[in-house]
C-alpha positions as CSV (number, residue, x, y, z in Angstrom):
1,X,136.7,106.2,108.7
2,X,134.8,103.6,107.2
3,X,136.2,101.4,104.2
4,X,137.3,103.1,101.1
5,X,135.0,103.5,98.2
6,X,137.7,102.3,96.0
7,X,137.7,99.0,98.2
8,X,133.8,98.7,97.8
9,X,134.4,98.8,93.7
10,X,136.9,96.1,93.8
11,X,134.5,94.0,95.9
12,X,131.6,94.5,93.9
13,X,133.1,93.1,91.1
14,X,135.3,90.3,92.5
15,X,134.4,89.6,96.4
16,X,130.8,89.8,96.6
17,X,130.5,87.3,93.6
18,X,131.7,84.7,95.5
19,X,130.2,86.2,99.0
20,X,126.5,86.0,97.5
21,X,126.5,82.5,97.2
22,X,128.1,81.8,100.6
23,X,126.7,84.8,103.1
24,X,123.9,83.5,103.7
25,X,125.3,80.6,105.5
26,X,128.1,82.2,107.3
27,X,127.6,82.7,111.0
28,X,127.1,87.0,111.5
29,X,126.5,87.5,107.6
30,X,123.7,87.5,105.4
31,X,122.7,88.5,101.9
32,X,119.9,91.9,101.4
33,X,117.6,91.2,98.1
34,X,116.6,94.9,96.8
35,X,115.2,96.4,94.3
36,X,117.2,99.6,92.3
37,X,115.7,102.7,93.0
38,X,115.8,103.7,88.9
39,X,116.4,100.1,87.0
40,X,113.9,98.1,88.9
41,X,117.0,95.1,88.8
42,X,117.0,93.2,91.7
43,X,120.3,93.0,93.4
44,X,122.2,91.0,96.1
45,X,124.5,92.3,98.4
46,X,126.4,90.6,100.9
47,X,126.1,92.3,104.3
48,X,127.5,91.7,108.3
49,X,124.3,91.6,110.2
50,X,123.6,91.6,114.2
51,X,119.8,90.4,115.1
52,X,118.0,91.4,117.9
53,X,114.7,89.9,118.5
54,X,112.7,91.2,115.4
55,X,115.0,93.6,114.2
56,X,118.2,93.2,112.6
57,X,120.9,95.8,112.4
58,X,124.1,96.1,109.7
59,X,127.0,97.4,109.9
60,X,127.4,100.5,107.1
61,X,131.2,99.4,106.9
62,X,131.3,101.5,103.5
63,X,129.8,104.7,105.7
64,X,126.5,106.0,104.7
65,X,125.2,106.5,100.8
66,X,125.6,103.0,99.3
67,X,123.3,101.8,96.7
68,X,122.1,99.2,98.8
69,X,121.4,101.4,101.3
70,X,119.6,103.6,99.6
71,X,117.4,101.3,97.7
72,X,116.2,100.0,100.4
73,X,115.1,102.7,102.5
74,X,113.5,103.9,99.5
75,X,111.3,101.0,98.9
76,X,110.7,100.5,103.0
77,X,111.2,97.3,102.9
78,X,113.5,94.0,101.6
79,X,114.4,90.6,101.6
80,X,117.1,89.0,104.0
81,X,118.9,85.4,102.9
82,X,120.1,84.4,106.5
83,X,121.5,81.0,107.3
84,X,118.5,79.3,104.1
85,X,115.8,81.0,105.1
86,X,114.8,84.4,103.4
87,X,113.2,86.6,105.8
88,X,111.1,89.7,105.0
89,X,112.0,93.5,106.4
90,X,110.2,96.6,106.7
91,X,111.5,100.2,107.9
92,X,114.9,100.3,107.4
93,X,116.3,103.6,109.3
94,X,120.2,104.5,109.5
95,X,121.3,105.4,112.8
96,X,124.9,106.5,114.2
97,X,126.1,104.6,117.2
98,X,129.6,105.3,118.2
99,X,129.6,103.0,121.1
100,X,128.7,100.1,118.9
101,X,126.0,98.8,120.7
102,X,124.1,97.0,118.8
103,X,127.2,94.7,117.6
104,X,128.4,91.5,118.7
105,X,131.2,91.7,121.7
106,X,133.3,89.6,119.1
107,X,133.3,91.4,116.1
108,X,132.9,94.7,118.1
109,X,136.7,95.5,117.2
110,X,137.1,94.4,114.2
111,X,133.8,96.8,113.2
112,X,135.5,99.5,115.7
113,X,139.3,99.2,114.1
114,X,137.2,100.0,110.5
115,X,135.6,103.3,112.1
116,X,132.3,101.7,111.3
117,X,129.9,104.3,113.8
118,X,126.9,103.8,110.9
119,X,124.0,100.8,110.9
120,X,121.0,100.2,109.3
121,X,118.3,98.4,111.5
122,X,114.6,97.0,110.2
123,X,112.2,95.3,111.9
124,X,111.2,91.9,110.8
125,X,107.5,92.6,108.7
C-alpha cells in the first residue's frame, strides 16, 4: 500500500516547502511544474524520478489520484527542475509495474517496502 494520504497532507504543508527548493539538486529527485486543472495556479511538487533515455518515470509513492498527477495528464504535458536545468515533458501515462522495473536497483526496496507498484512516465518533448 502506497503512503497514506494523511502523510501526503502533512508533507504538503511542511516537507515539500523545504523539498522544492532542494529536489532539484538531489541525486534521483526532481521538482514537476504544473498547471491546476480548475485554478490555472502553477504548482511545484517534489517528486522521486528514474530517467531512461528520453523518458522519465516517477514513482506514484502516494498511489494513483494525486493532484499532481492529475494535472498533468490533463494538460499532456509539464515542466521538470532536475539537477538546474528545467526540462520539458509531453504524454504523461500511469502504468502499474509490480516488478519495479523501471526503478533504480538502489532505491528499488525502499520503493518496494512502500508498496509503490504505480509510475508515471513522459517522454522528453
Amino acid at each position: 500500500m502506497p503512503i497514506p494520504y494523511a502523510v501526503a497532507r502533512l508533507n504538503r504543508v511542511g516537507l515539500n516547502r523545504v523539498m522544492r527548493h532542494v529536489a532539484p539538486y538531489v541525486p534521483g529527485h526532481a521538482v514537476v511544474v504544473h498547471r491546476g486543472r480548475r485554478s490555472g495556479r502553477e504548482y511545484r511538487t517534489p517528486v522521486l524520478v528514474f530517467p531512461h533515455g528520453d523518458r522519465y518515470v516517477f514513482a506514484l509513492t502516494y498511489g494513483r489520484g494525486t493532484d499532481w498527477e492529475k494535472n498533468v495528464r490533463a494538460a499532456g504535458a509539464f515542466e521538470l527542475l532536475v539537477r538546474g536545468r528545467r526540462i520539458h515533458l509531453t504524454d504523461p501515462h500511469v502504468y502499474r509495474d509490480e516488478a519495479r522495473t523501471d526503478v533504480s536497483p538502489l532505491v528499488r526496496p525502499a520503493i518496494t517496502l512502500l508498496g509503490v507498484t504505480d509510475f508515471l512516465a513522459a517522454r522528453r518533448a
